[in-house]
Biopython code that builds the backbone (N, CA, C, O; Angstrom):
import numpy as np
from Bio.PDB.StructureBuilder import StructureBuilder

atoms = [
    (1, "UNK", "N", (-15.510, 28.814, 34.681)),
    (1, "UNK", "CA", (-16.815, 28.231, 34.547)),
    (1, "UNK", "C", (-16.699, 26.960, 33.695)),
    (1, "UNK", "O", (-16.595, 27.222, 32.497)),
    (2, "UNK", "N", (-16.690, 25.723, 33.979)),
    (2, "UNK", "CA", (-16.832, 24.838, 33.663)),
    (2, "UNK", "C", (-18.320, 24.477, 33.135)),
    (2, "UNK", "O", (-19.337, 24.765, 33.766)),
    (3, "UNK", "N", (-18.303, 23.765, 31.815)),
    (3, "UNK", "CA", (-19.181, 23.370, 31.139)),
    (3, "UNK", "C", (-19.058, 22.121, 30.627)),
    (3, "UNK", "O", (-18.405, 21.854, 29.618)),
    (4, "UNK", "N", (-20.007, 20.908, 31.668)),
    (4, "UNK", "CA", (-19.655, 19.893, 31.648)),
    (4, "UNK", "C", (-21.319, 19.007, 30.574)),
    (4, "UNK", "O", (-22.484, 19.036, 30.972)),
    (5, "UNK", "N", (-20.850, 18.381, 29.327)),
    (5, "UNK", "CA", (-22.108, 17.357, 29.241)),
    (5, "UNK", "C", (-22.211, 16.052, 29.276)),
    (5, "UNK", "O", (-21.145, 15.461, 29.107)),
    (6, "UNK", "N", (-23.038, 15.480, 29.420)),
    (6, "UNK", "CA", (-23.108, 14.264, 30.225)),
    (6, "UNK", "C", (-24.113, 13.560, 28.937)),
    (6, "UNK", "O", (-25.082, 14.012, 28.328)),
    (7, "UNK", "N", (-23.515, 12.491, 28.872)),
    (7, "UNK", "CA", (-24.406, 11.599, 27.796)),
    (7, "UNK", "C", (-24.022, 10.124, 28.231)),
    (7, "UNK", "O", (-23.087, 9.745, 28.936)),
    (8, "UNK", "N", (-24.922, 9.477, 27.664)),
    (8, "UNK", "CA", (-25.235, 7.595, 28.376)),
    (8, "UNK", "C", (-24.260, 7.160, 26.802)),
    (8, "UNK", "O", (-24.521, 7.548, 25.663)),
    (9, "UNK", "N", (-23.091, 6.233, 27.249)),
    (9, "UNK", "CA", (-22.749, 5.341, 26.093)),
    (9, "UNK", "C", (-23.513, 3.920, 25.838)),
    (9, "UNK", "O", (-23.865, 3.629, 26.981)),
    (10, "UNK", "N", (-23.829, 3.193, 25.244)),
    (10, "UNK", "CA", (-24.653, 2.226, 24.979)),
    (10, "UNK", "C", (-24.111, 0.727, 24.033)),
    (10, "UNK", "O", (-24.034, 0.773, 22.806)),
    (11, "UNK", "N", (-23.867, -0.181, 24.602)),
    (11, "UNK", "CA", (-23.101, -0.639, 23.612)),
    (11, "UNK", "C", (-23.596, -2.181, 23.518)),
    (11, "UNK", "O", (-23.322, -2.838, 24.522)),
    (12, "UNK", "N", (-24.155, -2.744, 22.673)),
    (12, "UNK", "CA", (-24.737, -3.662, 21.932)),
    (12, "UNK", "C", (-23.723, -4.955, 22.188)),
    (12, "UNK", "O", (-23.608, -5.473, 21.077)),
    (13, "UNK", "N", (-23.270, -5.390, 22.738)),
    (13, "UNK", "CA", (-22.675, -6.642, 22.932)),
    (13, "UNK", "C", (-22.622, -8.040, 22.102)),
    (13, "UNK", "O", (-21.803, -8.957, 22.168)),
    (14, "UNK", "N", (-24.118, -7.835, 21.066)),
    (14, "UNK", "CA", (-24.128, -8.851, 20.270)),
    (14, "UNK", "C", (-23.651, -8.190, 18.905)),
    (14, "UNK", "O", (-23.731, -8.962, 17.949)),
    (15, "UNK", "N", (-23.161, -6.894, 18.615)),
    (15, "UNK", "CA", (-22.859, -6.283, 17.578)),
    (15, "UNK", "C", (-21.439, -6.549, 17.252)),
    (15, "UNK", "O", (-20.634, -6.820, 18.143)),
    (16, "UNK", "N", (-21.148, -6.489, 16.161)),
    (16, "UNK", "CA", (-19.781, -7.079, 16.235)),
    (16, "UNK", "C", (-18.882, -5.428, 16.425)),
    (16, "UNK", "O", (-17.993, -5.442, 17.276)),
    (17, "UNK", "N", (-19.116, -4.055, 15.652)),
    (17, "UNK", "CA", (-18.698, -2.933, 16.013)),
    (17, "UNK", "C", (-18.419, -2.434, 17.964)),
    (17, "UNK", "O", (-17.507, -1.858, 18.557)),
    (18, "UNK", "N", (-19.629, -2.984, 18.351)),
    (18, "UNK", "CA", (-19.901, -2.548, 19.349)),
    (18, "UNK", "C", (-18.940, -3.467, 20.280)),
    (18, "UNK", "O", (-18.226, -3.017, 21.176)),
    (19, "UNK", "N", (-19.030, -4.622, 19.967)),
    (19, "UNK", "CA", (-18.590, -5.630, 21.354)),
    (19, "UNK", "C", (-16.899, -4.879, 20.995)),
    (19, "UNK", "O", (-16.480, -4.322, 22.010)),
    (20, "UNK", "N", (-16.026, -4.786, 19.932)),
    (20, "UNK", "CA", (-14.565, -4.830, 19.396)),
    (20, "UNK", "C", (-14.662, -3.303, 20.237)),
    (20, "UNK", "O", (-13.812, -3.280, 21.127)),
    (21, "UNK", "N", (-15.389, -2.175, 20.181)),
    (21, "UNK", "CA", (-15.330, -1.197, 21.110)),
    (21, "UNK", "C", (-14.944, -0.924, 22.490)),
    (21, "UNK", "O", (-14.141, -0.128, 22.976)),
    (22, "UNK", "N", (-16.173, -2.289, 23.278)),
    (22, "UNK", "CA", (-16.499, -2.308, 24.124)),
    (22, "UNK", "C", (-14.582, -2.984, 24.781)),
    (22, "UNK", "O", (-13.913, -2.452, 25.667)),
    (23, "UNK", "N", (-14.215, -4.200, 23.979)),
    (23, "UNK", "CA", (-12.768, -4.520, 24.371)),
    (23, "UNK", "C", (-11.779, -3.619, 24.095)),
    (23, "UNK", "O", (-10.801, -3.996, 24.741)),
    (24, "UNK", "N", (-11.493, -2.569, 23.443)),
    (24, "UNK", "CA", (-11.029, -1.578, 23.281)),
    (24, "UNK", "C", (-10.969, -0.731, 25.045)),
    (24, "UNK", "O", (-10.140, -0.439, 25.907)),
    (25, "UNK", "N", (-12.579, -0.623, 24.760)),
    (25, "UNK", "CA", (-12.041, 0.171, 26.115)),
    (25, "UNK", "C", (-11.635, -0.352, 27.226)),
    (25, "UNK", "O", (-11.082, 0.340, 28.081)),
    (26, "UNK", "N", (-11.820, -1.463, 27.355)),
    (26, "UNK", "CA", (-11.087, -2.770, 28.760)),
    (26, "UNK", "C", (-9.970, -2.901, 28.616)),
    (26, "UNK", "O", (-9.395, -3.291, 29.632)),
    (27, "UNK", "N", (-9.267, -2.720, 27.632)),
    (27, "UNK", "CA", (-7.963, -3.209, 27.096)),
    (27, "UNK", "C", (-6.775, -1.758, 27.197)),
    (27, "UNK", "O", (-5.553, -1.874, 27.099)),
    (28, "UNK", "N", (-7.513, -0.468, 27.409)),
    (28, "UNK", "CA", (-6.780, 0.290, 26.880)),
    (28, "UNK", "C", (-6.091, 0.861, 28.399)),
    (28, "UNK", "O", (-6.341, 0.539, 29.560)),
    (29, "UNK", "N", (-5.250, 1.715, 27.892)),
    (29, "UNK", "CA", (-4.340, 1.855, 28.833)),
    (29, "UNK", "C", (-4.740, 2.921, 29.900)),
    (29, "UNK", "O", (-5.062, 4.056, 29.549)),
    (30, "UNK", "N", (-4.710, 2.487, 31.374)),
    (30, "UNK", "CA", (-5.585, 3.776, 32.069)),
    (30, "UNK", "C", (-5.068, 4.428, 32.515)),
    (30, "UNK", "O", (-5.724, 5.150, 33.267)),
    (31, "UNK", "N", (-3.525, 4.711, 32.429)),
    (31, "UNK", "CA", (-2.692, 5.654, 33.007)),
    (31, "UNK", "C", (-2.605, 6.745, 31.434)),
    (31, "UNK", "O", (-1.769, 7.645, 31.505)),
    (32, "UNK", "N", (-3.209, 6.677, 30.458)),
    (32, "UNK", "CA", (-2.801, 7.248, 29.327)),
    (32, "UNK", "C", (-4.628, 7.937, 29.238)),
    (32, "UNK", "O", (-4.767, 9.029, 28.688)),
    (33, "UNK", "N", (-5.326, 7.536, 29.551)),
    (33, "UNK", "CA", (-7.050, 7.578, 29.144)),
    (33, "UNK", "C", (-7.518, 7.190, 30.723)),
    (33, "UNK", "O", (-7.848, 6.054, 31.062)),
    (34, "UNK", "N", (-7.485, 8.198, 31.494)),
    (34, "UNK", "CA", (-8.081, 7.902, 32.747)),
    (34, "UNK", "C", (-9.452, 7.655, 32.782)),
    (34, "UNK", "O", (-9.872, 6.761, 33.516)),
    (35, "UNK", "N", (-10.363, 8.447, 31.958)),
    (35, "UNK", "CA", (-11.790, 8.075, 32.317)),
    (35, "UNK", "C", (-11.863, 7.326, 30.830)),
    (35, "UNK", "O", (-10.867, 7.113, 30.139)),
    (36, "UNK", "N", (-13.295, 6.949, 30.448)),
    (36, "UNK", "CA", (-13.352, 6.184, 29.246)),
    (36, "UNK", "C", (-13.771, 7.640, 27.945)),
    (36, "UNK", "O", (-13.654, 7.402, 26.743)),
    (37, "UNK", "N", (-14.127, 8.717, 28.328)),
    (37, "UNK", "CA", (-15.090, 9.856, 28.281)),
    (37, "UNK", "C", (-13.444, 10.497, 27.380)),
    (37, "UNK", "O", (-13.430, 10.988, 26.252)),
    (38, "UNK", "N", (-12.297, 10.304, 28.230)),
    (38, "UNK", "CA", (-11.090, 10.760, 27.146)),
    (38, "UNK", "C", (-11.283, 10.280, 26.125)),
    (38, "UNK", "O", (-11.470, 10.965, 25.120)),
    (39, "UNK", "N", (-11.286, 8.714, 26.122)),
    (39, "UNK", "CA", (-10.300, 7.811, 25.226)),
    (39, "UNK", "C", (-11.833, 8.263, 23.837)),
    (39, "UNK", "O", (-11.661, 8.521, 22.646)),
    (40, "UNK", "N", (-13.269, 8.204, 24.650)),
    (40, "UNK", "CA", (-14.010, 8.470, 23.494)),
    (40, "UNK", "C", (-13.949, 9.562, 22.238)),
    (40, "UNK", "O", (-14.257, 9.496, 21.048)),
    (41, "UNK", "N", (-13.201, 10.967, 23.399)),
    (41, "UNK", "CA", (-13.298, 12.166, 22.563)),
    (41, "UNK", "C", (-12.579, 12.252, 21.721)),
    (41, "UNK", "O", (-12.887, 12.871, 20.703)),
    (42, "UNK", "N", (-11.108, 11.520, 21.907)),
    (42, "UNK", "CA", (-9.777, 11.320, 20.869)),
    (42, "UNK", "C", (-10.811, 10.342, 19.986)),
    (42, "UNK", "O", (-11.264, 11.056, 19.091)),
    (43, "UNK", "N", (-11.086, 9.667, 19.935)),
    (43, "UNK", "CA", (-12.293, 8.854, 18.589)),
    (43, "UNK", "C", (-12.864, 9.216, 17.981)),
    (43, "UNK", "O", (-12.782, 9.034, 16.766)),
    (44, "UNK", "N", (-13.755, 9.938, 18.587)),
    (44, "UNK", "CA", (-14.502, 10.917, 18.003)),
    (44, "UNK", "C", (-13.721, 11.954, 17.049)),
    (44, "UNK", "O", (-13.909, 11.855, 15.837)),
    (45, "UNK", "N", (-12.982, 12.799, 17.472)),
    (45, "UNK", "CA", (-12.375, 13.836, 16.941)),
    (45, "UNK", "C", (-11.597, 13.123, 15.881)),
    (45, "UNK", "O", (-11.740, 13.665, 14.784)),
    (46, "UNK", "N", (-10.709, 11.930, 15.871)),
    (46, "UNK", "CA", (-10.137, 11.693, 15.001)),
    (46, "UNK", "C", (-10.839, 11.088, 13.906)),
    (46, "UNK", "O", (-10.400, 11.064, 12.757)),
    (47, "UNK", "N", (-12.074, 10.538, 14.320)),
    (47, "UNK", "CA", (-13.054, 9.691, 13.094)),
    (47, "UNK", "C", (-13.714, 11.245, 12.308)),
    (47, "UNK", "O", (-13.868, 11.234, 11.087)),
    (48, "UNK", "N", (-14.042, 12.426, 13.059)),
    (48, "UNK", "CA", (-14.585, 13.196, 12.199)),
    (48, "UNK", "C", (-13.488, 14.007, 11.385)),
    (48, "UNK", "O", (-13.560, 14.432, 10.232)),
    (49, "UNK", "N", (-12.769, 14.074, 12.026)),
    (49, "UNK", "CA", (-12.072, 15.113, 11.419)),
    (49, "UNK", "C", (-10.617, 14.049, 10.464)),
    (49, "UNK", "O", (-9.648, 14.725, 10.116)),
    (50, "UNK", "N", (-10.588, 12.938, 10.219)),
    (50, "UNK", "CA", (-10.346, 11.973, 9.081)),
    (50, "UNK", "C", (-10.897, 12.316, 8.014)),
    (50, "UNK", "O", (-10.372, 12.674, 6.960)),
    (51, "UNK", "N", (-12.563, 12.150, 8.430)),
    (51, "UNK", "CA", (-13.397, 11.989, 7.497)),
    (51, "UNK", "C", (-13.569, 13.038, 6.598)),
    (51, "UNK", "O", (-14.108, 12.847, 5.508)),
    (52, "UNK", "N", (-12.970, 14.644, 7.123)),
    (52, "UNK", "CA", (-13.308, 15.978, 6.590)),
    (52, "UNK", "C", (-11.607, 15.625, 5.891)),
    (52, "UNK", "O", (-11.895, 16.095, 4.790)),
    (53, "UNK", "N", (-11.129, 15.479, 5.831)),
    (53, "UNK", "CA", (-9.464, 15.412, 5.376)),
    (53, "UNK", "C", (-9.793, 14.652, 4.096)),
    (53, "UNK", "O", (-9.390, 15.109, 3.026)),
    (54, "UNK", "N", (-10.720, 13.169, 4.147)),
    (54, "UNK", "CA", (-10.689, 12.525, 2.804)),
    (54, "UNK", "C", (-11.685, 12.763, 1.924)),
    (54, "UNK", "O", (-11.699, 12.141, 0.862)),
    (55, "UNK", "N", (-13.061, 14.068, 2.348)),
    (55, "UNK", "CA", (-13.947, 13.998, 1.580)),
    (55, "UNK", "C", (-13.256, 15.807, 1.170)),
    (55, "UNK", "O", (-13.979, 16.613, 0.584)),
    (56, "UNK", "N", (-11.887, 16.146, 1.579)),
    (56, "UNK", "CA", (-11.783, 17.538, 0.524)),
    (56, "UNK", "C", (-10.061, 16.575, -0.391)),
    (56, "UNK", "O", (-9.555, 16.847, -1.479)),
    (57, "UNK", "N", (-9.721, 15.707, 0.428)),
    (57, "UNK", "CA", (-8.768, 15.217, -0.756)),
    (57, "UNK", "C", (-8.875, 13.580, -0.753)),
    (57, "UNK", "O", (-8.543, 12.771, 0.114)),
    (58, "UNK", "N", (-9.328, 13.436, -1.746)),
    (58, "UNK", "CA", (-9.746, 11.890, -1.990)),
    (58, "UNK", "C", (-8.672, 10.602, -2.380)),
    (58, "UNK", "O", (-9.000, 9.415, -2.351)),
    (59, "UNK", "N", (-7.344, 11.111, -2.743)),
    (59, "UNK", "CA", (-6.322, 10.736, -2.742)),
    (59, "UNK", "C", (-5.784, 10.422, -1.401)),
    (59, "UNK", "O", (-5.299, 9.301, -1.550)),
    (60, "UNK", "N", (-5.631, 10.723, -0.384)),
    (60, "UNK", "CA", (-5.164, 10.809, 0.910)),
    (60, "UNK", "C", (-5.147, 9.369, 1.565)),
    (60, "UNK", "O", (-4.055, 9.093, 2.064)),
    (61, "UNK", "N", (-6.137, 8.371, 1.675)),
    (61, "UNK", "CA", (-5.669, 7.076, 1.800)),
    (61, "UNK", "C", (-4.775, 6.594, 1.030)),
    (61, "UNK", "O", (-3.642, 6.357, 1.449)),
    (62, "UNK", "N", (-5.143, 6.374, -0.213)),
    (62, "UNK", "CA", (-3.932, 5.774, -0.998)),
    (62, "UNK", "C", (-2.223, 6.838, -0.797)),
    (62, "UNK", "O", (-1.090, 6.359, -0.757)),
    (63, "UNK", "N", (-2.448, 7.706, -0.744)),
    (63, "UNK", "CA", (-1.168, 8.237, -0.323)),
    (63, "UNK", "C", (-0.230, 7.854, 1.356)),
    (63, "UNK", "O", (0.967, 7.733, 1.618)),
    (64, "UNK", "N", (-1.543, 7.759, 2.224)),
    (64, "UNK", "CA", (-0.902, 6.969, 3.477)),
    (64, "UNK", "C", (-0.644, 5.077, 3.111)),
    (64, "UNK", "O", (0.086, 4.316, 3.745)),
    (65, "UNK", "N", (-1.310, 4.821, 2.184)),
    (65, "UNK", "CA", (-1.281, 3.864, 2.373)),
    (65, "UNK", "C", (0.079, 3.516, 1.688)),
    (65, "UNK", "O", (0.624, 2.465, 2.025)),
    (66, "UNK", "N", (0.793, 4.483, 0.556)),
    (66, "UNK", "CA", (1.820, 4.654, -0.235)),
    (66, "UNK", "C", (3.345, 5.001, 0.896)),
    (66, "UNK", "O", (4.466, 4.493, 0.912)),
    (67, "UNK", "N", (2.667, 6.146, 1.779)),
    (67, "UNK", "CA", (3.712, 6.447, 2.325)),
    (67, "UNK", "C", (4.278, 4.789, 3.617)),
    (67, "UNK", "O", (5.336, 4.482, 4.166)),
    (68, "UNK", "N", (2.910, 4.185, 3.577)),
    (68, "UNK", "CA", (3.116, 3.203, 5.025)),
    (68, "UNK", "C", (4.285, 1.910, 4.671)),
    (68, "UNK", "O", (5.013, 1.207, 5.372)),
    (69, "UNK", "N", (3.942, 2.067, 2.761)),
    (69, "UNK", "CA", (4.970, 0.853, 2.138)),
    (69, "UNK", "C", (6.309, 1.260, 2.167)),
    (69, "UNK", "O", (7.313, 0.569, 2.338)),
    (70, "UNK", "N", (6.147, 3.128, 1.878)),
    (70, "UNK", "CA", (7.716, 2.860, 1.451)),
    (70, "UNK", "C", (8.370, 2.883, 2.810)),
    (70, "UNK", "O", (9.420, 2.247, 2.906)),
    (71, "UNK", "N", (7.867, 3.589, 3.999)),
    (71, "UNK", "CA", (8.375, 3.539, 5.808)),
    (71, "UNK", "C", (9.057, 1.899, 5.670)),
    (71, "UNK", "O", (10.262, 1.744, 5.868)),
    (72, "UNK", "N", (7.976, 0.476, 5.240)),
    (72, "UNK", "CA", (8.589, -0.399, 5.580)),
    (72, "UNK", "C", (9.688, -0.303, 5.088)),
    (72, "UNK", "O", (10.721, -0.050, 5.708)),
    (73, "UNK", "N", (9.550, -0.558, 3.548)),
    (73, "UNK", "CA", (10.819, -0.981, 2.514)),
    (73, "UNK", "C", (11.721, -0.270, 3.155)),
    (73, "UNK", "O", (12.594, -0.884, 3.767)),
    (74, "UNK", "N", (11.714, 1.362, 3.162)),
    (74, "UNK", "CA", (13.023, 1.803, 3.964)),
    (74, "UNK", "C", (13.381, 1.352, 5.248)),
    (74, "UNK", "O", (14.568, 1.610, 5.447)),
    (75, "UNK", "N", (12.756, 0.687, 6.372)),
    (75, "UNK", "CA", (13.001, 0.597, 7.261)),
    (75, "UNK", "C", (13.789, -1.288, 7.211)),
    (75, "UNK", "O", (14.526, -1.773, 8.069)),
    (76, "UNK", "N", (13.415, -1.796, 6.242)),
    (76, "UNK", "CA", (14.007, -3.320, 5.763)),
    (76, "UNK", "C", (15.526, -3.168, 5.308)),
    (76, "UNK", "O", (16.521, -3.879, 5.450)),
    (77, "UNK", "N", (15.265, -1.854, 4.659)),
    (77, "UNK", "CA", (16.703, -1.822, 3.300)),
    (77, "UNK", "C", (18.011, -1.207, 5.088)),
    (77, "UNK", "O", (19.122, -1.586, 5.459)),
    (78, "UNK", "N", (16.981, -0.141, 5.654)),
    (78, "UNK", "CA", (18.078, 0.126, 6.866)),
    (78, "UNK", "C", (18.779, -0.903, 7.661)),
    (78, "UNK", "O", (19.917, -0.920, 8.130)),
    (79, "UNK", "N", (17.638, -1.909, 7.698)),
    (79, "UNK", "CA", (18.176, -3.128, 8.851)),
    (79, "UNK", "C", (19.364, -4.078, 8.113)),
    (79, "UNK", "O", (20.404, -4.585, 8.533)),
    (80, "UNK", "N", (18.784, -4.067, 6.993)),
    (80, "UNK", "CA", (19.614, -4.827, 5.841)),
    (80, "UNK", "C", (21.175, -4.013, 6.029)),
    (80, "UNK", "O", (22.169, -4.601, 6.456)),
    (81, "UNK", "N", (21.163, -2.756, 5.677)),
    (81, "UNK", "CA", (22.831, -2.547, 5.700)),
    (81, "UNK", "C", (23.517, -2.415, 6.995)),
    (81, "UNK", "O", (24.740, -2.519, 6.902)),
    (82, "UNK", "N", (22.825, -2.114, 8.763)),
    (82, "UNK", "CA", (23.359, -2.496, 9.699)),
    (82, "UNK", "C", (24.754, -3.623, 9.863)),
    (82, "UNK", "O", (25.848, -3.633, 10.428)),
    (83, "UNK", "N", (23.923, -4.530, 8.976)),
    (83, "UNK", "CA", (24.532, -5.944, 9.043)),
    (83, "UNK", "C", (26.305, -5.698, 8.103)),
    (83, "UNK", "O", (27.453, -5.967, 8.456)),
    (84, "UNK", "N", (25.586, -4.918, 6.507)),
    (84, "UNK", "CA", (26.829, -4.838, 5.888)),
    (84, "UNK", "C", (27.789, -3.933, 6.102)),
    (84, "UNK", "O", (27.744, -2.900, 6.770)),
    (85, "UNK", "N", (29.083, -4.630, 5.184)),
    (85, "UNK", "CA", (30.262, -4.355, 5.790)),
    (85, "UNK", "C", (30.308, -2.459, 5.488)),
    (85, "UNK", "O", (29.701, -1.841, 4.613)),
    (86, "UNK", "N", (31.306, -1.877, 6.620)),
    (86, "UNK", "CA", (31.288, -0.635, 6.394)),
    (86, "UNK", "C", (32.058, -0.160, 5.295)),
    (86, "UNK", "O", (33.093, -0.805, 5.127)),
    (87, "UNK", "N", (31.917, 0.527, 4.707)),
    (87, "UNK", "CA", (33.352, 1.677, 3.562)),
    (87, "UNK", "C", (33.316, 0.259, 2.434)),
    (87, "UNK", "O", (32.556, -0.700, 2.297)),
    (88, "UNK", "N", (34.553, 0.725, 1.764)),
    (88, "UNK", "CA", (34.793, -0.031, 0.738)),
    (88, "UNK", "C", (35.717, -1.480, 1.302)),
    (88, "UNK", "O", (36.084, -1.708, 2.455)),
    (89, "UNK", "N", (35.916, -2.263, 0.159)),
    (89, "UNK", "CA", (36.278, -3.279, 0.622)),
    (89, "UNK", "C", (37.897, -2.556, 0.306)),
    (89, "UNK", "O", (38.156, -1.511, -0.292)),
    (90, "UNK", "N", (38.903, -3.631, 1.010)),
    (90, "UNK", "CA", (40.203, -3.443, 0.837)),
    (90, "UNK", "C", (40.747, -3.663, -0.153)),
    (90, "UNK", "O", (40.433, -4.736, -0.669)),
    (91, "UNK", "N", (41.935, -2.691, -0.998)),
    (91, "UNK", "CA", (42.539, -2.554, -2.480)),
    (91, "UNK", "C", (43.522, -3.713, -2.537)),
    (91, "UNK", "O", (44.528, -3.694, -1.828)),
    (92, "UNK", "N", (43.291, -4.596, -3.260)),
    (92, "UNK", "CA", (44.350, -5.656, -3.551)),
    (92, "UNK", "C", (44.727, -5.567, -4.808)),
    (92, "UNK", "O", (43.821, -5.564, -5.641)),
    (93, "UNK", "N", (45.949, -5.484, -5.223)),
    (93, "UNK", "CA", (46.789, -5.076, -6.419)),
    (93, "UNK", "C", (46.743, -6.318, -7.030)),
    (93, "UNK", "O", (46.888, -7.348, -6.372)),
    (94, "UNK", "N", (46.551, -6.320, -8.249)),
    (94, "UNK", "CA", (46.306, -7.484, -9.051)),
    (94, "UNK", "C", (47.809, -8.303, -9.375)),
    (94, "UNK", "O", (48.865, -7.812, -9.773)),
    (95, "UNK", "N", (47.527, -9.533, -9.092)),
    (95, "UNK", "CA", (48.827, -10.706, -9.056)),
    (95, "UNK", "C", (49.561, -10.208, -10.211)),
    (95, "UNK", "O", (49.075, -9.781, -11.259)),
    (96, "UNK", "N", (51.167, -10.347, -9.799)),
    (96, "UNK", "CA", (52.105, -9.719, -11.014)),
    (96, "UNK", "C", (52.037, -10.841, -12.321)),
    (96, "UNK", "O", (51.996, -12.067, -12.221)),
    (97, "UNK", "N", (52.038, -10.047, -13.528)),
    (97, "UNK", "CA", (51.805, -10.719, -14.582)),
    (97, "UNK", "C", (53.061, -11.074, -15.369)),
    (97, "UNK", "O", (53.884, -10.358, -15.939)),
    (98, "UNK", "N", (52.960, -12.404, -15.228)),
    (98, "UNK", "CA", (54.702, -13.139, -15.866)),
    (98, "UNK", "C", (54.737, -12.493, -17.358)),
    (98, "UNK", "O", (53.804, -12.084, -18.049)),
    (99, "UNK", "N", (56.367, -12.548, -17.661)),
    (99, "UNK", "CA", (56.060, -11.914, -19.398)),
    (99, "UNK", "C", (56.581, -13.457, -19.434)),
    (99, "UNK", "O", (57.253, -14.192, -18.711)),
    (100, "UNK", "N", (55.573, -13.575, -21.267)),
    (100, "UNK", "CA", (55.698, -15.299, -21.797)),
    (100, "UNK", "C", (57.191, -15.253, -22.127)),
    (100, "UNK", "O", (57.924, -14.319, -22.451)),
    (101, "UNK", "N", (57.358, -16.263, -21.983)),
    (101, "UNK", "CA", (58.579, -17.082, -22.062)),
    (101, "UNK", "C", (58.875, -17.635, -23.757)),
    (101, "UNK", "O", (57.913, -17.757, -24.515)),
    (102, "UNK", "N", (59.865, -17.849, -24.086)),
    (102, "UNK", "CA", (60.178, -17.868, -25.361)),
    (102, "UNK", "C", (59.223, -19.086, -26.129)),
    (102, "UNK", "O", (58.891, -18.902, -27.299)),
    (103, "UNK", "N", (58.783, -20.394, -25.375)),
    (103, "UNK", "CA", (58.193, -21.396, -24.851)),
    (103, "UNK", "C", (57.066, -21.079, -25.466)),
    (103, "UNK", "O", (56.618, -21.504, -26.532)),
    (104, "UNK", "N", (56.607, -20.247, -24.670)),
    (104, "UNK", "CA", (55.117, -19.535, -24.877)),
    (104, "UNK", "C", (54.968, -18.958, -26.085)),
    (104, "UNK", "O", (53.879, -18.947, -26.657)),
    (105, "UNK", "N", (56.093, -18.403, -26.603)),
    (105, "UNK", "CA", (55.820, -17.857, -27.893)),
    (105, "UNK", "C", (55.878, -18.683, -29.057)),
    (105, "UNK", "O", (55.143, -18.488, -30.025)),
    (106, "UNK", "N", (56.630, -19.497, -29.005)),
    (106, "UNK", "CA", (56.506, -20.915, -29.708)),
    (106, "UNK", "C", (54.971, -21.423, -29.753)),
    (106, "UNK", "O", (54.518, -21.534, -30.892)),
    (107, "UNK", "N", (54.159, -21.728, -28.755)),
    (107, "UNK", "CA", (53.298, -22.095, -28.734)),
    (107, "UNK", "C", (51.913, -21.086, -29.097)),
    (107, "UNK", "O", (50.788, -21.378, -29.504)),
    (108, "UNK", "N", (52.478, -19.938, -28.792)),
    (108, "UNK", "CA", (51.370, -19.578, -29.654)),
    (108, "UNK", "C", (50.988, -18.983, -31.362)),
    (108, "UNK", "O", (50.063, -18.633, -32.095)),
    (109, "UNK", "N", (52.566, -19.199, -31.294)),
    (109, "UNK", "CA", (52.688, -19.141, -33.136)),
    (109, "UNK", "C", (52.284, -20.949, -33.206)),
    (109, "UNK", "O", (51.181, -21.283, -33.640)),
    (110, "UNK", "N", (52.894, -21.583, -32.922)),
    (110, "UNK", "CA", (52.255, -22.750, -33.841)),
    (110, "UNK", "C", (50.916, -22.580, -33.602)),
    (110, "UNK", "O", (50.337, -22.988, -34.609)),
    (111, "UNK", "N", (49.714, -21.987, -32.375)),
    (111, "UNK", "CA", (48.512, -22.360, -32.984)),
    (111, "UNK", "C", (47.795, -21.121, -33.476)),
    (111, "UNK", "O", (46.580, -21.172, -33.664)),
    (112, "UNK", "N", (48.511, -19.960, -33.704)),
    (112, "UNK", "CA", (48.082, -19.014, -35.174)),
    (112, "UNK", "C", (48.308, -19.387, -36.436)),
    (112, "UNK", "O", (47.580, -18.973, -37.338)),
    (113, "UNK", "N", (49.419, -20.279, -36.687)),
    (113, "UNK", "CA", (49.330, -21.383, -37.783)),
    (113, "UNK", "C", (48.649, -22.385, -38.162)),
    (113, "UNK", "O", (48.454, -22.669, -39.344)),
    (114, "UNK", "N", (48.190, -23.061, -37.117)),
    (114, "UNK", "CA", (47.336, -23.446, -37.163)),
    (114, "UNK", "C", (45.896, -23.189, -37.844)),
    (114, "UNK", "O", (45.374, -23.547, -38.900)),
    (115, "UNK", "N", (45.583, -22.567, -36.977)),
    (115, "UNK", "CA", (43.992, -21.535, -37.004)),
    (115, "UNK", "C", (44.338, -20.877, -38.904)),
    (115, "UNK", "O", (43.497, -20.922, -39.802)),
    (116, "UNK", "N", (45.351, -20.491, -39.004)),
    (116, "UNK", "CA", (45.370, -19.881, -40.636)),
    (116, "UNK", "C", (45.289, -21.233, -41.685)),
    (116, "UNK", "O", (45.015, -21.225, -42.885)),
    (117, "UNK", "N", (45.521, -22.038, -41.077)),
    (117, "UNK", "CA", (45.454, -23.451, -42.291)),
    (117, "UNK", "C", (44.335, -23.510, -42.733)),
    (117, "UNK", "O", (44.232, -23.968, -43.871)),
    (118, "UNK", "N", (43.065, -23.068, -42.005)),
    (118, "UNK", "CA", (41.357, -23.573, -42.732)),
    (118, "UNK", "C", (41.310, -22.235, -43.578)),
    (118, "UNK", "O", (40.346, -21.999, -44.306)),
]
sb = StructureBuilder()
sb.init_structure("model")
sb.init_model(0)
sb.init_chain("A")
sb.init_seg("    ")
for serial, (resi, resn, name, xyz) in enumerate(atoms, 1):
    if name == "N":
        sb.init_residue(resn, " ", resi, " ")
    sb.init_atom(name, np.array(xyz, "f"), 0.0, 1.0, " ", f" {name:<3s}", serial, name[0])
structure = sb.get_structure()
């Protein structure tokens, strides 16, 4: 037994709510929302039952609106390391270190002698 109701939609063309509606429904996809009577009831249902979600937790926008920043940032920081390089970089052993030369030691006693003269 089907129980069908039938109601007139009405839509104000000089309204600015109404006309952004009215292109909504011209615009929308008709293999997804065959009659317009779908696309209304998903509206409906989701505008009321939003509205019962933020008047028992009043936090709930700002929390989508929290969760919508960090989706980007994570989804920036992901694209970002695509690019970088994988694993660690490659181990290069640090250049062999000459022992000073007798030369060298000369030179750096004369300028610790130095430096002790003031």
């Amino acid at each position: 037994m089907k129980q069908i109701y039938t109601t007139t939609l009405r839509l104000n063309l000089t309204d600015e709510d109404d006309r952004r509606a009215y292109e909504h429904l011209q615009r929308m996809d008709k293999k997804q929302y065959r009659p317009y009577s779908k696309a209304i009831v998903i509206a409906i249902n989701d505008h009321f039952e939003r509205q019962a979600r933020l008047a028992s937790d009043p936090y709930l926008e700002t929390r989508e609106k929290e969760d919508a920043f960090l989706r980007q940032v994570t989804e920036a920081i992901e694209q970002g390391l695509r690019f970088a390089p994988v694993g660690m970089l490659p181990y290069t052993p640090p250049a062999t270190v000459e022992t000073p030369s007798a030369e060298d030691d000369e030179n750096i006693s004369a300028a610790l002698d130095f430096a002790d003269s003031f």
